[in-house]
C-alpha positions as CSV (number, residue, x, y, z in Angstrom):
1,X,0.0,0.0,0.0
2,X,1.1,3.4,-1.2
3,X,1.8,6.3,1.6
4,X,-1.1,8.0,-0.2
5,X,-3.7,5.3,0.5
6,X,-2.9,4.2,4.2
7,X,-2.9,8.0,5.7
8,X,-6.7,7.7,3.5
9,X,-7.4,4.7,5.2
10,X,-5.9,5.9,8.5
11,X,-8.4,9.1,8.3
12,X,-11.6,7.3,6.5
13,X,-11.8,4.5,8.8
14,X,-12.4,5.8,11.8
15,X,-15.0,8.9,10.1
16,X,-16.9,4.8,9.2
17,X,-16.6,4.2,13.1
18,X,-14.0,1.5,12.2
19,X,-11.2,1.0,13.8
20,X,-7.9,0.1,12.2
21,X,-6.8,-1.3,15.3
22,X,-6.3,-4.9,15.0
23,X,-8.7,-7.7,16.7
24,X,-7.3,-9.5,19.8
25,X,-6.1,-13.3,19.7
26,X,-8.5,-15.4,21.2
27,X,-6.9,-19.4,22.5
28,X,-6.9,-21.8,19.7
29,X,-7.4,-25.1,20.6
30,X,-6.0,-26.7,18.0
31,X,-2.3,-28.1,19.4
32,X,-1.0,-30.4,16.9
33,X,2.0,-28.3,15.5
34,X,3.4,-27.4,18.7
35,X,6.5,-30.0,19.2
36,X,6.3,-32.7,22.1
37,X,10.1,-32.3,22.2
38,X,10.2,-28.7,22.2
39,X,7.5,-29.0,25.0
40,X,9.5,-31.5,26.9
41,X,12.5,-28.9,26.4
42,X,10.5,-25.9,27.4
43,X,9.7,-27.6,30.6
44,X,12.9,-28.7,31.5
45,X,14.4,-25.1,31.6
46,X,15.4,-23.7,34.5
47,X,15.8,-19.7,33.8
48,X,16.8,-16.5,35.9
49,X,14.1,-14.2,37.4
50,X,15.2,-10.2,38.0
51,X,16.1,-12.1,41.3
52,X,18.9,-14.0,39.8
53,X,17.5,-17.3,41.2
54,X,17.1,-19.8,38.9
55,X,13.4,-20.5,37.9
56,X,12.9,-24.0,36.4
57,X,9.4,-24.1,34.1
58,X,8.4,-27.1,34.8
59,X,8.3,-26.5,39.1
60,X,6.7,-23.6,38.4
61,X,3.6,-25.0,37.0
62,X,3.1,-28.4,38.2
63,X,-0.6,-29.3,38.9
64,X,-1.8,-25.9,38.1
65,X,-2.8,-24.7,34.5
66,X,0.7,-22.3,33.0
67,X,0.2,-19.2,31.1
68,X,3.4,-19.2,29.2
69,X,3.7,-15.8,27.8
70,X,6.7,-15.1,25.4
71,X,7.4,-11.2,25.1
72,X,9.8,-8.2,24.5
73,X,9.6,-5.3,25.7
74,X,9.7,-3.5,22.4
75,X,6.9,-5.2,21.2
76,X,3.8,-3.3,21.4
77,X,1.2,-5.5,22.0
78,X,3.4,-7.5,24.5
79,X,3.3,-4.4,26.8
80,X,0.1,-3.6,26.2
81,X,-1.9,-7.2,27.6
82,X,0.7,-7.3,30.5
83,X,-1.5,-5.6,32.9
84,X,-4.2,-8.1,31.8
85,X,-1.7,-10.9,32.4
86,X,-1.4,-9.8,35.8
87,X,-4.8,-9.1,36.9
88,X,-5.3,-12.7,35.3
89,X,-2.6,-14.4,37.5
90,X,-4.5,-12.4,41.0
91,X,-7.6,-13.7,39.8
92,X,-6.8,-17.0,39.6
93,X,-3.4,-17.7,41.9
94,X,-4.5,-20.7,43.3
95,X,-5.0,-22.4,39.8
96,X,-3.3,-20.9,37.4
97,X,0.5,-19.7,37.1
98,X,1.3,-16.8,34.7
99,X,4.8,-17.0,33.5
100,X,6.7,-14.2,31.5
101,X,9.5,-15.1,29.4
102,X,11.2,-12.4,27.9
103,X,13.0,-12.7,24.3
104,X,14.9,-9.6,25.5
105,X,17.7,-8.1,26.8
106,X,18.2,-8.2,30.8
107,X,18.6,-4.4,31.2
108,X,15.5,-4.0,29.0
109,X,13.0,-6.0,30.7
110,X,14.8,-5.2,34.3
111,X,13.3,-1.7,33.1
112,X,10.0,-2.6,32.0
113,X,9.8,-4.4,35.2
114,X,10.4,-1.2,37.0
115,X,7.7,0.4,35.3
116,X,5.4,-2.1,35.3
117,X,5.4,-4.3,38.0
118,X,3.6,-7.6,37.7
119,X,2.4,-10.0,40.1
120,X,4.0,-13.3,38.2
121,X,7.4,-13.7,37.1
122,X,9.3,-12.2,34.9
123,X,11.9,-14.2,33.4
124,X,15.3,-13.8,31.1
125,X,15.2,-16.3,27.9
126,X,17.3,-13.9,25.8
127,X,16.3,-13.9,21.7
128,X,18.1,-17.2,21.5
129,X,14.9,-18.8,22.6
130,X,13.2,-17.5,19.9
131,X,13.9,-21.1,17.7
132,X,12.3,-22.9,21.0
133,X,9.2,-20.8,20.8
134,X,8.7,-21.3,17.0
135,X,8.3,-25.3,17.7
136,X,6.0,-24.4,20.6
137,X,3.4,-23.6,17.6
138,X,4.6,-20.5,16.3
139,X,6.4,-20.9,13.5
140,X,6.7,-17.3,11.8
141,X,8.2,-16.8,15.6
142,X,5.7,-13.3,16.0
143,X,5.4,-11.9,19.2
144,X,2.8,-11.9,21.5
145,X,3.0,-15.7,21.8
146,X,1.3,-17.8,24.4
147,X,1.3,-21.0,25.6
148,X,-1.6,-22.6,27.9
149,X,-0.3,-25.6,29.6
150,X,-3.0,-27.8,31.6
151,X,-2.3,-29.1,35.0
152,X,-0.1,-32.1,33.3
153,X,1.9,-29.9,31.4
154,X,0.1,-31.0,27.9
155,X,-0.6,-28.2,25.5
156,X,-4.2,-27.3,25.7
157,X,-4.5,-23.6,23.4
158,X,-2.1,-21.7,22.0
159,X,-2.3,-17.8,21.4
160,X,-0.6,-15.9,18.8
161,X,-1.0,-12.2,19.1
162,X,-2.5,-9.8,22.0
163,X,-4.6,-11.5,24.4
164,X,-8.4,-10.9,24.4
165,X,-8.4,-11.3,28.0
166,X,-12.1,-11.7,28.0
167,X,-12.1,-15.0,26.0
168,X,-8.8,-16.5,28.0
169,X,-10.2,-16.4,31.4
170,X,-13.4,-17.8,29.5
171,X,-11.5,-20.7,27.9
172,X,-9.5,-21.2,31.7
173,X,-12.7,-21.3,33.4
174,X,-14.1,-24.0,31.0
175,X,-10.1,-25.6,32.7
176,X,-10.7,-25.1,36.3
């Protein structure tokens, strides 16, 4: 699309009441391309937190359901369903465990974490996870990605994209 037409778009759109905003991901159910290796891998990490203690996956969300939330803190729509994320993980504490891992540099998402606080943890994966997450079921490796692990670690939705929040705690409460 020419400069010309998307500043038309950008100022027709909305004068329709449309937004060019994009929708929100809702969970797709459908698991079959994410990798049982890659899975068994992603488990079996054991990353920092801004802590420095070493956080393995897998402890961190036995017997409960795991949001697995792959982000950067450049990415947009990352940043923008992280207070979601965390009112999600207050919600449901005692069920669920929201986990953060940021394809990111250390000092960047140390920085985000100072600005935004969240009540799960935050933790370092560094881009070089970014071949891990693309067998997880993302294979065009975009960003939002998430992961919704039930309570025996099996893939039960994946979500590529900003959250709609609404339809996640939907889809978890259909889980719990």
């Amino acid at each position: 699309m020419n400069r010309r037409a998307f500043l038309l778009a950008g100022l027709t759109l909305p004068a329709w009441g449309v937004s060019p905003v994009l929708a929100k991901a809702r969970p797709n159910q459908d698991v079959d391309n994410v990798d049982p290796a890659a899975l068994d891998e992603l488990l079996a990490l054991v990353l920092p937190g801004l802590d420095g203690k070493a956080q393995p996956l897998g402890a961190r969300s036995q017997n409960r359901i795991a949001v697995v939330n792959f982000w950067a803190s450049w990415c947009a729509p990352c940043v923008r369903e992280m207070p979601a994320l965390d009112q999600l993980q207050k919600k449901y504490r005692d069920v669920v465990q929201v986990l953060g891992v940021g394809l990111d540099t250390e000092n960047n998402i140390r920085a985000f974490a100072e600005k935004t606080p969240v009540a799960y943890p935050l933790l370092l994966a560094g881009a070089g996870k970014i071949s891990l997450m693309r067998k997880l079921g993302n294979p065009k490796g975009g960003l939002p990605y998430t992961l919704v692990l039930d309570r025996k670690g099996g893939p039960a939705a994946t979500i590529l994209g900003e959250i709609d929040i609404e339809a996640l705690q939907a889809f978890l409460d259909g889980q719990v």
